[in-house]
N, C-alpha and C positions, 0 to 999 in steps of 0.2 A: 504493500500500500504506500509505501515511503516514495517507491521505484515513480509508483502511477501519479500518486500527488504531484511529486518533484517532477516530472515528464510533462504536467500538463498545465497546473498550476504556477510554477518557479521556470521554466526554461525560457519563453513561455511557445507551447506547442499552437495557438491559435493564432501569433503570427507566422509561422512557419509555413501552415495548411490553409489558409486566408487566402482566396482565390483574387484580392482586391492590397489593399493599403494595410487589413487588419487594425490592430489597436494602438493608434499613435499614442498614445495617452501614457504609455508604458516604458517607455524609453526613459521619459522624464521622470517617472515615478520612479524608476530604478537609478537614476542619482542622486534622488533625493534622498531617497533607501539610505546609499549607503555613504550620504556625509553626515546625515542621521545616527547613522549604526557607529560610525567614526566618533561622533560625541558623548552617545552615550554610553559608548563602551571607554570613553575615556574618562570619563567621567565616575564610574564605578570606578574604576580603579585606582585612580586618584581617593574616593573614600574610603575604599576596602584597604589601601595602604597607609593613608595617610588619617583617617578618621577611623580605625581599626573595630574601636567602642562601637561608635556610631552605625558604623556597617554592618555588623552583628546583631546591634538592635533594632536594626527596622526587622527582618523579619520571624522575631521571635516576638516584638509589638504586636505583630501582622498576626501572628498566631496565635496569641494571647488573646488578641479581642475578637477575633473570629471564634473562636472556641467558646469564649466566657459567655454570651448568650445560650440560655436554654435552648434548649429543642426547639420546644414551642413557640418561646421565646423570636428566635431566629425565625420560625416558619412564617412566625406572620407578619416582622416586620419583611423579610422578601417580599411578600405576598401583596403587602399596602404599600413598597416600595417600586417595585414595578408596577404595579396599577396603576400608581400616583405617576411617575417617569411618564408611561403610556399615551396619559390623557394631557398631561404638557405639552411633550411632544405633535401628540393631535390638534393640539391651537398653533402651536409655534410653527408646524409647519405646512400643515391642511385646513388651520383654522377650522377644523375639526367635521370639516368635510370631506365627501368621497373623493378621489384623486383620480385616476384611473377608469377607463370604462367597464374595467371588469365588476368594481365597487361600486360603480352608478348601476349598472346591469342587477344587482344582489340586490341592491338598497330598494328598485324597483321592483323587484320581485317580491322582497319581502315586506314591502307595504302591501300586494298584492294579498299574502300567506298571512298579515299581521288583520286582513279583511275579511279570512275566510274564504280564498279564492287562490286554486295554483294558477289562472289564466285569467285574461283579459279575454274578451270579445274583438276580433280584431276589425280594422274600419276598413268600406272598402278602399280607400286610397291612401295604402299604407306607407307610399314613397313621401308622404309627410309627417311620419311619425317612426320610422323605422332606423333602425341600429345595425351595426354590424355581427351585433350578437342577440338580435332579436329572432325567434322563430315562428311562422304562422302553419299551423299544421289545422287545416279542417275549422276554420274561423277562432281558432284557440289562437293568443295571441301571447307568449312567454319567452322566458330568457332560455340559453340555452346553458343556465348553471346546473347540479343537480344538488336537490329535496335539501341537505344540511346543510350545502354551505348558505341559504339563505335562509333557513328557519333559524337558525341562533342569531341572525341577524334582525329577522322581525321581531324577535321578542325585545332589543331595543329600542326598535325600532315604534312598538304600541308604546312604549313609555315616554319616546320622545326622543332619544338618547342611544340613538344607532352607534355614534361613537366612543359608545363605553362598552361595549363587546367585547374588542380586542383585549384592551386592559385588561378588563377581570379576565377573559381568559388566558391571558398570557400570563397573568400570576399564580393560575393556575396550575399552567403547562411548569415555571419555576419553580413550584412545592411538588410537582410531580417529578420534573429531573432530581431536582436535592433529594428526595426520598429514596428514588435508585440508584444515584449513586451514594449513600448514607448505608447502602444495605449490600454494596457490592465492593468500594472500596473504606478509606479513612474517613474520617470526620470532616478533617481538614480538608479533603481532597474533594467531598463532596459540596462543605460550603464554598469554596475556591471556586466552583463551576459554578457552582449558582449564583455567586457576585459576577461573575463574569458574564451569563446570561442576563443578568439583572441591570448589566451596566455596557451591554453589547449594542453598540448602534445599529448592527440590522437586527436585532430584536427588540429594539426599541419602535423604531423607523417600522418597521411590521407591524408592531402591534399598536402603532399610532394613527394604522389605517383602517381598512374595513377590508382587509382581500379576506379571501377563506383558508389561506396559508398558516394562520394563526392557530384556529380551530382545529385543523386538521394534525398541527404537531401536540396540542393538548388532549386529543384523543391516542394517536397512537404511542407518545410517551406518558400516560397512563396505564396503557398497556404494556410498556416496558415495565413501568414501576414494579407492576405485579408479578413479574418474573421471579425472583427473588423468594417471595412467600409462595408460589407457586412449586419450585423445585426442592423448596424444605417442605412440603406438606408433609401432617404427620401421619394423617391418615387418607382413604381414597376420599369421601366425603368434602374433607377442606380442599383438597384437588380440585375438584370439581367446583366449587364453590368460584374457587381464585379462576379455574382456568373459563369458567362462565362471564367472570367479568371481565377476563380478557378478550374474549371473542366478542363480547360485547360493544368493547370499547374499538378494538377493529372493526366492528363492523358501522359502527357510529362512524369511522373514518373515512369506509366506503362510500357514505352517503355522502362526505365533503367533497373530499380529493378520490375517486376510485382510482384512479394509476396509481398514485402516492398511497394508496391504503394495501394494493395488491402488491406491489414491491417491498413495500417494508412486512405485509406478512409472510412474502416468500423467506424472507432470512431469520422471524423469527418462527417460524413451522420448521424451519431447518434443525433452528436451534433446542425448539423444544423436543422436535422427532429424535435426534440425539441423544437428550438426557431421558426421553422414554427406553430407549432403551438398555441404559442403566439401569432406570428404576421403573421396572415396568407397571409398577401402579399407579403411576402417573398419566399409565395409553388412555386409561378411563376418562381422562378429563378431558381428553384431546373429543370425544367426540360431544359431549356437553359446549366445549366452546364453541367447536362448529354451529352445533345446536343456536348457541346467543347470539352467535353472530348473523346468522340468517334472520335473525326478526329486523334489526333495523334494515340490512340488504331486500328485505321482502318489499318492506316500507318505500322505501325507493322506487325499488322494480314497479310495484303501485302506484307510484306516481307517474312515472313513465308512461304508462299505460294510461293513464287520468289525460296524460299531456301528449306523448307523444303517437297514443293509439297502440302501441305494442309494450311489453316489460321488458323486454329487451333492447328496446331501441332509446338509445339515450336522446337528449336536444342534442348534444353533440352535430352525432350520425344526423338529425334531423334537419342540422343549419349548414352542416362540411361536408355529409355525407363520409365514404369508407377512408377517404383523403385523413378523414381528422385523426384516423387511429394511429398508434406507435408504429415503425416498421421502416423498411428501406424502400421510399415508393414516392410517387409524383406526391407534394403533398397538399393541402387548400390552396396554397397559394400559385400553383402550377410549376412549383420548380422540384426537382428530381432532390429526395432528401437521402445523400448517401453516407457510407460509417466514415469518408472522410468530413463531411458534414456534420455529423454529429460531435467528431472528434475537437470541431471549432468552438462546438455550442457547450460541450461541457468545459473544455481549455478555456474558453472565455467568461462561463460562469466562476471556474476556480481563481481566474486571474482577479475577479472584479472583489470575490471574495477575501481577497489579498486587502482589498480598501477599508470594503464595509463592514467584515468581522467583528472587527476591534477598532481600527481608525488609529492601530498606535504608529509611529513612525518606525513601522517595520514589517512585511508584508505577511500577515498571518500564516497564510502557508508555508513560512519558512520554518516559523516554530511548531506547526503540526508534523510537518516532514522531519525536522530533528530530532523531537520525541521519539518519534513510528523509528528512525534507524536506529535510537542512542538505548530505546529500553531492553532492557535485559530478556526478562520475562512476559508472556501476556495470559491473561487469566483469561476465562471461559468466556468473563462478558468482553472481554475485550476485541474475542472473536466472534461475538452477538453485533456491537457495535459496527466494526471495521466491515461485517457482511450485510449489516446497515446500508454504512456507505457503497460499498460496494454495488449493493442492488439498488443504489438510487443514480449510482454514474452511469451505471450498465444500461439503467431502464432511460434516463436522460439523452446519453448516447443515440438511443433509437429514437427517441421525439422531436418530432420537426420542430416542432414550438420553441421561440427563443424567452423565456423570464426573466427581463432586464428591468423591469418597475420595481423600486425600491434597493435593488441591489440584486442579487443574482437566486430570486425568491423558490425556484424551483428547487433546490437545495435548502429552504429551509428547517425542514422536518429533522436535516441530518447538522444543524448547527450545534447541537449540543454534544456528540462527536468530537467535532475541531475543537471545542472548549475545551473541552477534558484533555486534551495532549498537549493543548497551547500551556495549561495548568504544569502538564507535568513537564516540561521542556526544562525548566529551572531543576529540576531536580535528578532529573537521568543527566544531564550534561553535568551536574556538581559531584554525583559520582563517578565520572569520568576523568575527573579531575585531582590532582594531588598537591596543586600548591595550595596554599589556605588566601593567597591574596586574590588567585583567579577565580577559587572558588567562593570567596566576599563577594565582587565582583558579580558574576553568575547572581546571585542570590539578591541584589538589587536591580541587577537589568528589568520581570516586570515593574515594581515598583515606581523605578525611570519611564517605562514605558506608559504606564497606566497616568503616571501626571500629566507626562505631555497630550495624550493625545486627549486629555480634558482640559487644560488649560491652553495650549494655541489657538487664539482666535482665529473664527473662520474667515475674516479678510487673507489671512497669509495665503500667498502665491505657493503653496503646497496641498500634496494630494489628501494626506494625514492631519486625522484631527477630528474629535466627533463633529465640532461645528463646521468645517472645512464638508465635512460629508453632508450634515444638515443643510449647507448653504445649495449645495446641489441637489439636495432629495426638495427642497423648498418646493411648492407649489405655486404659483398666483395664475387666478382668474379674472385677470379687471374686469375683459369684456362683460363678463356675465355675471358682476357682482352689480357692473352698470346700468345695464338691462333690470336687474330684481331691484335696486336703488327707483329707476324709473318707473315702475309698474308699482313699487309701492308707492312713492308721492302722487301718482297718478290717481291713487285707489280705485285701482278698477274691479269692475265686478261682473260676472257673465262673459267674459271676455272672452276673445282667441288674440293671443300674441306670434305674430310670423317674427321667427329669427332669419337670419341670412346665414347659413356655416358655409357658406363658396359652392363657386360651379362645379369644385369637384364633387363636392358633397352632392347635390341636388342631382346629378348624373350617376354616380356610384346608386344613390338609393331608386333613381327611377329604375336602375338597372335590375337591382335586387327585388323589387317590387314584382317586374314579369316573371321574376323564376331565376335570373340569377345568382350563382353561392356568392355571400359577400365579401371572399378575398378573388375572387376571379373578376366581380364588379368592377373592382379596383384596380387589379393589373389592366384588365380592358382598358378605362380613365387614361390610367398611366401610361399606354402602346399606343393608342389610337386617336386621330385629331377627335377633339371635342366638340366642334364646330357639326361634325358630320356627324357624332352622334345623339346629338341634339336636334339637329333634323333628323334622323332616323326616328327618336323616340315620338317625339313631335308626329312625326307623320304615323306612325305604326297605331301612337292613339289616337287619331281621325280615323282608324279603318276600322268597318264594322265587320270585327272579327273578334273570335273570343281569347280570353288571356294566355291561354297555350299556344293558340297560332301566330300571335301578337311576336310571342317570343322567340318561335321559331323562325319568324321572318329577321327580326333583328338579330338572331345569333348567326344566322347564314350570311346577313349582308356583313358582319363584322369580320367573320371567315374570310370573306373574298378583299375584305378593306387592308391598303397596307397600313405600317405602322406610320406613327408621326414621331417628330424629334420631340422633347418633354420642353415646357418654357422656363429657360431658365432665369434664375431670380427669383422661383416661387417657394415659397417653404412644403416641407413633408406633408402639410396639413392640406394645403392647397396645391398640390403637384397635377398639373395636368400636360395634355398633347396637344400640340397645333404644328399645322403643314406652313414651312417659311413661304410668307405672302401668299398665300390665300386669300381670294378674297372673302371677307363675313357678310351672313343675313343680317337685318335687322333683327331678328332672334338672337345672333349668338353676338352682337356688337350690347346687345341687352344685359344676356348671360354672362359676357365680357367685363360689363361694367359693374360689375358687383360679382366680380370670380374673388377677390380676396376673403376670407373669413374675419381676418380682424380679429382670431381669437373665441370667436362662436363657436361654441360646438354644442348642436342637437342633443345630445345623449346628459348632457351637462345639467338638461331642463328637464327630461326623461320622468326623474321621481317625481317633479313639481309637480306634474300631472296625476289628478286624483281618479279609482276607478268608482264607480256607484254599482249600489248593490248586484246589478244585473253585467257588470261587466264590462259598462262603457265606459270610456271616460268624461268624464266629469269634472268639478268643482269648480274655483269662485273664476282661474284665469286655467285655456289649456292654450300651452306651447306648442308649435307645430315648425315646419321648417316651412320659409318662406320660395314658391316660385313662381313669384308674381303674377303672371295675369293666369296662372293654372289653380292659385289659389280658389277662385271660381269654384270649383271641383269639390270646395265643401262646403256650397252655399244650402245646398241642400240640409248638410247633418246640422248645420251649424248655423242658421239661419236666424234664430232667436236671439244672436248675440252680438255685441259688438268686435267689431274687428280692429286690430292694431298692429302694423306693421312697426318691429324693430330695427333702426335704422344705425348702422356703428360705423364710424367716419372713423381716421387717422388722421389726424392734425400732429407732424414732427414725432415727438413720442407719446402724445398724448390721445386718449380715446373718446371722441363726443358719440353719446346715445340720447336718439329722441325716437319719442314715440310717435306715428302719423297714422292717425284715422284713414282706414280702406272703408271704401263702398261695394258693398254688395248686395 
């Protein structure tokens, strides 16, 4: 594991296999490394020699007051400690909002779930309301997350207070690591991991959002915890008891994360089938957990079937089709995802994890890699954990999907892993060692390392640093704080608000609306002038034909259309194609002039929209995306209300929003 860390994470193997530029960002980082590593290693040793006392007793301090807390004591200040951290962070850097479309996509859902409803009723002009991870199956109108990751989030969601989820559970998920490791190694070694999870900025930075990443490591490290009481059971009974709540809590996981809940049981089914057969009164309990685990999976499956008409068929499969699943194959996006592919997308999760881990001015992976070569011995869990990781790089490897929001999140589950080696790094390398000054020395470096990367402020032109990391994970929304600013002073009421999120936007979803998948929409956008398919779509809806033929005219003219060059100067958000000189319609000279977003984005507004008892939407103002003269098109549903177009100018850096009365 040292060999594959060091290979992918430390070399770094993602520039190497980087069919492009790869990760500029890293070069720099690695000098910053190591004029960093030059300081603080001089540094210790100048104490360790020269303040001998001094040196000596910070980390006999350090373990003097980690110890001296009770049990309990210690559990629960972790526990109000990171809750507390949590919901900070959630102001300080989200303002305590969803960030992310996967979080607005949940947050929508589970107002939906917090209403007594897995779906909406969907409208029929859904290219003014629709997502990229929206599904309509059979006038059901849902996300395409599955049943847990957004029911723990409605339950905050009916209190008011969606972004106290994470917190409490991520304190959770901290009294369930300390407990396992409290019962598999020291004392010491296990409060050590828990301050360090406790004080970890991608676990802070996680759990100051709303993804379901959170959730999903507080289920299945609950199921770790119970390992432990599990393989001392004294008799078959308490087996069974413990191994019931094990499968339970896995099976709680499938319902959040199911790839993260099936990888990490494959390595602990490993581990447990092993120790049955040692102790074979243990086989008993293997099939009780099975047993608890299928009730929440049932649950699920039932939902699926509520939503997407089959138990088997996830939203997933229902919005990406067989593209979404793990494997080596064309994948949503139409680009061929092979194991040198993968090889990028795990190297470049390791690498980033190098920043976010810890944020100390020194790239985490180096002290998980030193541990894994320097330790001696490894115990039973140690080959639980390490097949952890293993089956989550393996299983990562094969996922097209890249998880770069907030830090390299698809690797969450297994953060507490790196912890524990990053812990004992200071301690296998001080046995290695036989002078007493390099071994002082040694024994201050984290110490060094944990002050800096709290106190440098995040102005400094460095990678490291928690605030250096928060300055980055920051959020702002003006556009759309401008827009809800407006529409409050406005006080409107019965309303419909048209946003503008750009031409690419209004094109991607007309697209998705005939039957297009919504990462195929978008490469379309992105290859093909926009001009032309805007007259395409334009014309396809004046023909009286029905929605499937609709779409099969437009996907064949797109077949035979070449590509365009993309315009450059436009950001990711608004990336579109046009043919050099061209001439435009008055359509797309229209569509033209309001192709920028401005920082709008539809999905943003998504929750604002309330449903009413039967499924529609509803309440006092509903969002919709603006396109102009086709807004028409919901004069019909929407005919009892007043209309307002939102309007977001760029004036230099600044953002004007006004509201202007539509007639309809």
């Amino acid at each position: 594991m040292a060999l594959v860390l060091g290979a992918l994470g430390l070399v770094p193997m993602a520039n190497l296999v980087a069919p492009g530029m790869g990760m500029q960002w890293w070069n720099q980082s690695v000098r910053l490394w190591t004029l960093w590593a030059v300081a603080v290693a001089g540094i210790a040793l100048l104490i360790a020699r020269y303040a001998r006392r001094a040196g000596q007793a910070i980390p006999a301090l350090y373990a003097w007051g980690v110890l001296r807390p009770p049990r309990r004591m210690f559990v629960i200040a972790l526990g109000v400690a990171v809750c507390a951290l949590g919901v900070f962070f959630s102001w300080y850097l989200f303002r305590l909002q969803p960030v992310t479309i996967d979080e607005l996509s949940m947050q929508w859902q589970a107002r939906l779930l917090a209403g007594g409803r897995l779906f909406a009723r969907a409208e029929q002009h859904m290219d003014f309301f629709n997502t990229t991870q929206m599904v309509v199956v059979d006038g059901r109108w849902f996300t395409h997350f599955p049943l847990g990751a957004f029911a723990l989030l409605s339950v905050g969601t009916a209190v008011g207070a969606p972004w106290l989820v994470n917190p409490v559970l991520a304190a959770i998920g901290a009294i369930a690591i300390y407990r396992f490791f409290a019962a598999t190694t020291s004392e010491l070694e296990a409060r050590s991991v828990a301050l360090l999870f406790a004080l970890s900025p991608f676990v802070l930075f996680m759990a100051a959002s709303q993804l379901d990443h959170v959730a999903a490591l507080v289920a299945i490290w609950c199921a770790i915890a119970m390992l432990p009481a599990w393989l001392e059971a004294a008799t078959p009974a308490r087996a069974r008891a413990i191994g019931g709540a094990v499968g339970l809590f896995l099976g709680m996981a499938a319902t959040i994360r199911p790839y993260d809940a099936a990888l990490c049981t494959t390595a602990i089914g490993a581990f447990q089938l092993h120790a049955a057969r040692r102790r074979p009164m243990l086989a008993s309990s293997l099939v009780f957990q099975a047993l608890a685990g299928i009730l929440p999976v049932a649950l699920l499956l039932a939902t699926n079937w509520a939503t997407t008409g089959h138990p088997f068929t996830f939203a997933y499969d229902s919005l990406n089709g067989p593209a979404h699943r793990p494997g080596f194959h064309v994948d949503p996006m139409g680009e061929l995802h092979t194991p040198r592919r993968g090889v990028y997308n795990v190297s470049a999760y390791l690498m980033r994890l190098d920043l976010a881990l810890l944020g100390w001015p020194v790239p985490a992976l180096l002290l998980v890699v030193g541990a894994l070569a320097l330790q001696r011995r490894a115990s039973r869990w140690d080959y639980l954990l390490l097949g952890l990781l293993g089956a989550m790089l393996a299983g990562y490897w094969a996922f097209w999907g890249e998880g770069r929001a907030l830090g390299p999140r698809f690797l969450f589950t297994a953060a507490p892993v790196f912890l524990l080696f990053v812990v004992r790094f200071p301690t296998v390398l001080r046995e290695r060692l036989t002078r007493p000054a390099l071994r002082g020395a040694v024994a201050l470096l984290v110490p060094l390392w944990f002050v800096i990367g709290w106190l440098v402020p995040g102005a400094a032109a460095q990678p490291s640093g928690t605030w250096a990391v928060a300055r980055r994970t920051e959020a702002r929304f003006d556009a759309i704080r401008l827009i809800e600013q407006a529409v409050a002073a406005r006080g409107l009421s019965h309303a419909v608000v048209f946003v503008s999120d750009g031409w690419r936007s209004r094109l991607v979803a007309r697209l998705q609306a005939l039957g297009a998948r919504p990462f195929g929409a978008q490469k379309i956008v992105e290859h093909y002038d926009a001009c032309m398919l805007q007259t395409l779509l334009d014309s396809a809806e004046r023909a009286s034909i029905d929605p499937a033929a609709r779409w099969r005219l437009v996907s064949s003219t797109i077949a035979r259309a070449p590509s365009a060059p993309p315009v450059p100067g436009l950001s990711a958000a608004d990336q579109l194609a046009l043919t050099v000189d061209a001439p435009m319609s008055p359509d797309c000279q229209r569509e033209w002039s309001t192709a920028l977003s401005n920082g709008v984005d539809l999905p943003r507004f998504l929750p604002r929209n309330e449903i009413d008892r039967a499924g529609r939407l509803d309440g006092d103002v509903i969002f919709a995306r603006d396109f102009g003269p086709r807004n028409a098109l919901l004069s019909e549903r929407f005919a009892d209300r007043a209309w307002f177009v939102a309007r977001v100018t760029r004036v230099g850096n600044d953002l004007h929003v006004s509201l202007e009365p539509q007639v309809h």
